[in-house]
C-alpha positions in Angstrom: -43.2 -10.0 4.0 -39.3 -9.5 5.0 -39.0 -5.9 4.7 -37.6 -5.3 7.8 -37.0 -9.0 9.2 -34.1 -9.6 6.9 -31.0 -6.5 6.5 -27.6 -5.8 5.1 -25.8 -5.0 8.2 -25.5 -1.1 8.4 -21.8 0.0 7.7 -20.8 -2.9 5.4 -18.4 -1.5 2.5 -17.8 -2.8 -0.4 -16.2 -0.4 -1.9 -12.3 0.4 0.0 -9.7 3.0 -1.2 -7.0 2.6 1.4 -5.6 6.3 0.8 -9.2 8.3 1.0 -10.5 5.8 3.6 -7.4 5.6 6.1 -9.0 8.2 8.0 -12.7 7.2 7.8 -13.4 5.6 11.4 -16.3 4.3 10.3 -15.3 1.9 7.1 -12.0 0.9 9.5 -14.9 -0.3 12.1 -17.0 -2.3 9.6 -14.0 -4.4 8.8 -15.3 -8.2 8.9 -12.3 -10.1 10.1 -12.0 -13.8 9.1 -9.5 -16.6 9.9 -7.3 -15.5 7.1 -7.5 -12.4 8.4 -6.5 -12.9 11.5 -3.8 -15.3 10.1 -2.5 -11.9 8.3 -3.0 -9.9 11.3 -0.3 -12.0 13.0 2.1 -12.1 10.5 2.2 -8.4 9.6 2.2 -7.4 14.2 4.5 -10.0 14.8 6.9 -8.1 11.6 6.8 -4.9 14.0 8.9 -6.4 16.9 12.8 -5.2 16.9 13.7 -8.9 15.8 11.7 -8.5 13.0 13.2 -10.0 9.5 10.5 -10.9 7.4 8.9 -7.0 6.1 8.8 -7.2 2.5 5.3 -8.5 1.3 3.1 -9.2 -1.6 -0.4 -10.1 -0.6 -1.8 -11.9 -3.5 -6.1 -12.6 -4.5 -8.2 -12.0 -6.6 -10.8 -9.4 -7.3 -13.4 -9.1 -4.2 -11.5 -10.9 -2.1 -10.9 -8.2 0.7 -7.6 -7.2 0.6 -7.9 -3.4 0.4 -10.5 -3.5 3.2 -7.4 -5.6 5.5 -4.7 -3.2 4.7 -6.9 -0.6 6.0 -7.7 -2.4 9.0 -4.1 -2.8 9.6 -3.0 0.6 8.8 -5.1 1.7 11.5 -4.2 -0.3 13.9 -0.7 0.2 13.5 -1.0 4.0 13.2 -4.5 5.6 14.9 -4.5 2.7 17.5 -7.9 3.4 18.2 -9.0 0.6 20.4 -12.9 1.0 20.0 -12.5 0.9 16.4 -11.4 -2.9 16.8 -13.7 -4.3 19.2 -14.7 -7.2 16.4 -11.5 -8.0 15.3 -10.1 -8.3 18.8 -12.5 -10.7 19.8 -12.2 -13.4 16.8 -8.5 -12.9 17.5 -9.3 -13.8 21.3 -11.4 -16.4 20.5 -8.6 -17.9 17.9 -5.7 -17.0 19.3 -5.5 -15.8 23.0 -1.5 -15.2 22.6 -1.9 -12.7 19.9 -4.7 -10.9 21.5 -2.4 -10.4 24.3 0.6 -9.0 21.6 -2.1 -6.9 19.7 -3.5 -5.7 22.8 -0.1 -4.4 24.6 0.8 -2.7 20.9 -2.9 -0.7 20.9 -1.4 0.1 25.1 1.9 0.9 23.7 3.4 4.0 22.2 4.8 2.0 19.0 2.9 3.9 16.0 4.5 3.4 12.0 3.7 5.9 9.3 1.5 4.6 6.7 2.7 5.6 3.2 0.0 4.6 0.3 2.0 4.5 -3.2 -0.6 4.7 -6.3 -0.1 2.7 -9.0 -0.9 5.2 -11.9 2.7 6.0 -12.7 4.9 4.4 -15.0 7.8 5.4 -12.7 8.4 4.0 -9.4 10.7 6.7 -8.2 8.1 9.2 -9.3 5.9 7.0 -7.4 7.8 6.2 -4.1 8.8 9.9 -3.6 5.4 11.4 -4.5 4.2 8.8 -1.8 6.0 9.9 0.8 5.9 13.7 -0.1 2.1 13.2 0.8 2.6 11.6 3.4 4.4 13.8 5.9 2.3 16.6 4.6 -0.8 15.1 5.6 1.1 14.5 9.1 2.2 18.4 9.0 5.7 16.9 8.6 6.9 18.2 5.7 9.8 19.7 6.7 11.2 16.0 7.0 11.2 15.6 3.8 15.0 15.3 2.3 16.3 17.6 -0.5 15.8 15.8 -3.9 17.7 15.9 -7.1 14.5 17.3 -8.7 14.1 20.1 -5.9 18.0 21.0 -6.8 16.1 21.3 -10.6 13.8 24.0 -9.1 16.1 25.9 -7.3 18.3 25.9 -10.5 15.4 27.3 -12.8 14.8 29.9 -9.6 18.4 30.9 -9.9 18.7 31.5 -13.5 15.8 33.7 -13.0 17.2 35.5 -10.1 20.9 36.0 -11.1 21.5 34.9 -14.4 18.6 35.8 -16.6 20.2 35.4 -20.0 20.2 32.0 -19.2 17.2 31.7 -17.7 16.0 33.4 -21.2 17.9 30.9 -23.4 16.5 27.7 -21.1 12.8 29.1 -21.7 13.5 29.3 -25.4 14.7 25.6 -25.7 11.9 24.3 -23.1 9.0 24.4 -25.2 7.0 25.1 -22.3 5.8 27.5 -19.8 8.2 27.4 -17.0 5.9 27.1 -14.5 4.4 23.8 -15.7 7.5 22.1 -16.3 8.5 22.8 -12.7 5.4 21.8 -11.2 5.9 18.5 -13.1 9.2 18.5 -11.7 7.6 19.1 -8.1 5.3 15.6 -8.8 8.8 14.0 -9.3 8.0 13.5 -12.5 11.4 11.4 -13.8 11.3 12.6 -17.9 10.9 16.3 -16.8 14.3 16.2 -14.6 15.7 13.8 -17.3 14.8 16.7 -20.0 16.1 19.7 -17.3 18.9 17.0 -17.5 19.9 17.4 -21.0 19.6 21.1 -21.1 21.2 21.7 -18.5 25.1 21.3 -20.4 23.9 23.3 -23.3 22.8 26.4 -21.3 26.7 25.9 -18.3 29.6 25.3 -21.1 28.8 21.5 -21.0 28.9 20.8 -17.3 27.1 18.0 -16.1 23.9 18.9 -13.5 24.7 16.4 -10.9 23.6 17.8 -7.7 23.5 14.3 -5.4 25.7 11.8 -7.2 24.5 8.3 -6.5 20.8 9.6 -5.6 19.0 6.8 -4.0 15.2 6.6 -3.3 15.6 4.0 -0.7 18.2 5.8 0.9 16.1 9.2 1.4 13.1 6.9 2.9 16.3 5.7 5.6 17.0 9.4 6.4 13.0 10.0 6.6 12.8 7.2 9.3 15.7 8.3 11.0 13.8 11.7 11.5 10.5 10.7 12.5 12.0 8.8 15.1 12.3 12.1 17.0 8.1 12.7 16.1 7.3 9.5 18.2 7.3 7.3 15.4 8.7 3.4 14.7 9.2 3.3 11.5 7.4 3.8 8.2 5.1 1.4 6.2 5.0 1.6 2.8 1.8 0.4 0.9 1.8 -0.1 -2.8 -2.2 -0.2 -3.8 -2.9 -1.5 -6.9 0.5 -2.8 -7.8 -0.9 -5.2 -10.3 -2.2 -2.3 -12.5 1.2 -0.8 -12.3 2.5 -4.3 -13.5 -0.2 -5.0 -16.1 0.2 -1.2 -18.1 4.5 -1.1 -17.5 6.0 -4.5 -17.1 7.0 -4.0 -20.4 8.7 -0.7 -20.2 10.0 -0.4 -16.8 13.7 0.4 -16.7 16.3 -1.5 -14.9 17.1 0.9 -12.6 13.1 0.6 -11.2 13.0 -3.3 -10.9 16.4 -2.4 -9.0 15.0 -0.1 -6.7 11.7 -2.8 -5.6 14.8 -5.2 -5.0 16.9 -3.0 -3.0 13.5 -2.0 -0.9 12.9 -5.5 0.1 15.9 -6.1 1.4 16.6 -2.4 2.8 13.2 -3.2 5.1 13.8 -6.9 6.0 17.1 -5.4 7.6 15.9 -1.9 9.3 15.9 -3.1 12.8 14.9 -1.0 14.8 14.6 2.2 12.2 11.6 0.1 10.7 10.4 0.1 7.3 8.1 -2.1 5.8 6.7 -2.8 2.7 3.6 -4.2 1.2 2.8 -4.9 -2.9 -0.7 -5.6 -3.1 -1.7 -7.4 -6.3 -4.3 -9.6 -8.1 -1.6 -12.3 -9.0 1.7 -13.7 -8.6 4.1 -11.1 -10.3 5.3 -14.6 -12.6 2.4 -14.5 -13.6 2.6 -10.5 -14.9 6.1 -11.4 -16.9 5.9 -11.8 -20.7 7.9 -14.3 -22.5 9.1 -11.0 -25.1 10.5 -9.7 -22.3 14.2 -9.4 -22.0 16.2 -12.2 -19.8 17.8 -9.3 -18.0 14.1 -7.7 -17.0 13.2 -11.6 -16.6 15.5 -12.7 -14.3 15.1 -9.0 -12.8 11.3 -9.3 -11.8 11.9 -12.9 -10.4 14.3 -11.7 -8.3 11.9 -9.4 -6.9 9.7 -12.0 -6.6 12.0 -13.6 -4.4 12.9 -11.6 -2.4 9.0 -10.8 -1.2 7.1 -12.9 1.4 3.9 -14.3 -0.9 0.7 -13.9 1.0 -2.5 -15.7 -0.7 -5.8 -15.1 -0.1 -7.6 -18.0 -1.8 -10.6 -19.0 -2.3 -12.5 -20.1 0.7 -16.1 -20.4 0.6 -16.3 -21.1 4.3 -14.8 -17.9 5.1 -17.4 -16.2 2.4 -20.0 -17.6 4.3 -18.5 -16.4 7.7 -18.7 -13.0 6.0 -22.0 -13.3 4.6 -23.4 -14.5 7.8 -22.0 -11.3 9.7 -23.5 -9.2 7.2 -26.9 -10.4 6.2 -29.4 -9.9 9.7 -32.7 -11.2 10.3 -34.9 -10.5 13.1 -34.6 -14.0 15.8 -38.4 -14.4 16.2 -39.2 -13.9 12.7 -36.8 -15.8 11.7 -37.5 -18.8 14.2 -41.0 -18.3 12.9 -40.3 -18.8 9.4 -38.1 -21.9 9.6 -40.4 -23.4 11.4 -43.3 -23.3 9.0 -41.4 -24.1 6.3 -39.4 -27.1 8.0 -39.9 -29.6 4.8 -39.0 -27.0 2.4 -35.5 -27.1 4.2 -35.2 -30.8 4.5 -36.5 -31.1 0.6 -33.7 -28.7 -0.2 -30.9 -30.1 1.2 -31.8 -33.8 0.4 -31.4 -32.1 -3.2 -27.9 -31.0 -2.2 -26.8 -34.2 -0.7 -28.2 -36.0 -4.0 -26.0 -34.1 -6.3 -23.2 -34.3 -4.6 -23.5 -30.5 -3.4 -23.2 -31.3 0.6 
């Protein structure tokens, strides 16, 4: 009887990866935008304007609630600026809110574009994390060679020059690895923080007891500034950093994550609320408030470390709103108009019997 009257709207996702999909036209066009949406929308275009202050975030809801299917939208928009791929979202944004239509509008017209950079949350290092990020990245732009030398690539060329020039030490450093060579320094290539602190160690035992410290005062957040300050010259704004899934990072290494890391999230926050011009933003996407995440075992130093990262984010909620649900469900479920007209009609009491039930038990 409804097989073809009533249909899931063709397109809807509900499935959203923000790094595989960034690129998929079709899951950024079947974005259902909502007033929160639109509310987010704002906040994160307006963030892009030279006076911009406000570009640390966490955006904050539960399971199912849409927030990896937003990012995406917004990556897009600030990076492929594909006007036909918003032609939904840029007339409930009209219809809400002529003045940002206008903004979002001239930025589409513009030649403003920001480099997304999706950070996973499957490491239990964030500088492994952050640089492996942004190593992918500017590959997947064919920029690579923007990427700044690292302490780990000084590690590699080490190992390479051993081999080369001095291969009774290169000898005595495969004998204490316990490894193949070429798998610790492809680890080391993934940024992988316990294989440099291990090419660390070995390092005095093999030079006389020298220390290996090829950039004193290393600083992740530091080598994102020099990235931005070089993609400047590749017609780009700035950079924005997603990180997807931070609540699984939080939930599997709250516990063990090092000062140092907690440090860095701090420093990134307020690196990006002060870049200017040489913009850098950063988003934390996560299923709760990252209070919420901290165990009472923990440390007061790691305590007071994660509050202050707290603080020093911009909380975005999406809560629970079930007349925005229904705006969604109402874009997505279709019905043929005469059927349906049809229908209602002959079953007209059925209706009225219904929501008399509602208003009875307090449901309406």
């Amino acid at each position: 009887m409804f097989k073809n009257k009533i249909w899931v709207e063709k397109g809807f996702q509900t499935s959203i990866n923000i790094a595989y999909d960034l690129h998929n036209k079709e899951k950024v066009k079947s974005f259902i935008p909502t007033i929160s949406s639109v509310d987010i929308v704002e906040d994160v275009l307006l963030s892009t304007s030279v006076a911009g202050v406000s570009r640390a975030r966490i955006l904050i809801g539960a399971y199912g609630k849409g927030k990896s299917h937003i990012v995406l939208m917004l990556m897009s928009l600030l990076f492929k600026k594909d006007m036909a791929l918003f032609d939904v979202l840029l007339k409930k944004i009209k219809d809400r809110n002529p003045k940002l239509y206008d903004f979002v509008v001239d930025y589409l017209k513009s030649s403003k574009k920001l480099l997304p950079i999706i950070v996973s949350g499957s490491s239990a290092s964030l500088t492994q994390s952050f640089l492996s990020a942004l190593q992918k990245s500017l590959n997947s732009e064919n920029l690579t060679d923007l990427m700044p030398e690292t302490n780990f690539k000084a590690a590699i060329n080490t190992i390479e020059l051993w081999k080369k020039d001095y291969p009774h030490t290169y000898d005595r450093f495969v004998e204490k690895l316990n490894m193949p060579v070429e798998e610790f320094i492809m680890t080391l290539r993934e940024f992988d923080v316990s294989a440099y602190e291990k090419f660390d160690k070995l390092y005095p035992t093999l030079t006389s007891g020298s220390t290996f410290n090829p950039f004193l005062g290393f600083d992740v957040v530091e080598l994102y500034e020099k990235v931005v300050d070089k993609i400047k010259t590749k017609g780009y704004n700035g950079v924005y950093i997603i990180y997807d899934e931070f609540s699984k990072y939080l939930e599997a290494s709250i516990a063990n994550t090092t000062i140092s890391d907690i440090k860095l999230l701090q420093d990134f926050a307020e690196k990006c609320d002060r870049s200017g011009d040489k913009q850098m933003h950063l988003m934390l996407i996560s299923h709760k408030d990252i209070a919420n995440y901290i165990d009472k075992n923990l440390p007061k130093e790691k305590v007071d470390g994660w509050r202050g990262v707290s603080g020093r984010f911009k909380h975005i909620n999406l809560h629970n709103n079930f007349s925005q649900m229904y705006e969604i469900i109402s874009a997505v479920i279709k019905k043929d108009n005469d059927f349906w007209g049809k229908f209602r009609d002959g079953n007209i009491n059925r209706f009225n019997d219904l929501i008399e039930r509602f208003k009875d038990n307090d449901i309406l």
